[in-house]
N, C-alpha and C positions, 0 to 999 in steps of 0.2 A: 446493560447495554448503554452504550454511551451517546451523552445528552444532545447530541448535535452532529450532523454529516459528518462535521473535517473530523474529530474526533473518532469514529466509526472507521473512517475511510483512511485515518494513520492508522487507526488498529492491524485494518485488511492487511497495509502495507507493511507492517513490520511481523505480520504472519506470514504473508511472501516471501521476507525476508528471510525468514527463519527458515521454511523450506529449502532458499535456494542454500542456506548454510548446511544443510543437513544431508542437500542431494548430494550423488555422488557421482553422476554422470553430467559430465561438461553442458551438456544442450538443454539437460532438467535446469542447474543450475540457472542457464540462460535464459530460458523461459521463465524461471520463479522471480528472476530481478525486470524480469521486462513489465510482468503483472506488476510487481513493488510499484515501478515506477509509474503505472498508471494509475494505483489507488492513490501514489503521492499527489497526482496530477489532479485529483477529482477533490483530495484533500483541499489541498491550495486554494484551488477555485471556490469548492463550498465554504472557506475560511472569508475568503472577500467577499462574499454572497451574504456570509452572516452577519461580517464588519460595515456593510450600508447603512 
């Protein structure tokens, strides 16, 4: 498990990733980058949060 949120939280995001590369149906895909892109967002945030 990894040591810290952002960390954790690019993990999720590049497992969504990988979903949306895997699905095969337009709307899955859509949805698997929409999740990416809010674990990136939580990412982020938890990085500035640790960098105070």
């Amino acid at each position: 498990m990894p040591r810290n949120n952002s960390a954790y939280y690019r993990a999720k995001a590049e497992d969504c990733r990988a979903q949306a590369e895997r699905a095969s149906r337009p709307l899955d895909k859509e949805s698997w980058q929409r999740l990416a892109d809010e674990w990136q967002k939580l990412a982020e945030h938890a990085e500035r949060l640790e960098n105070q």
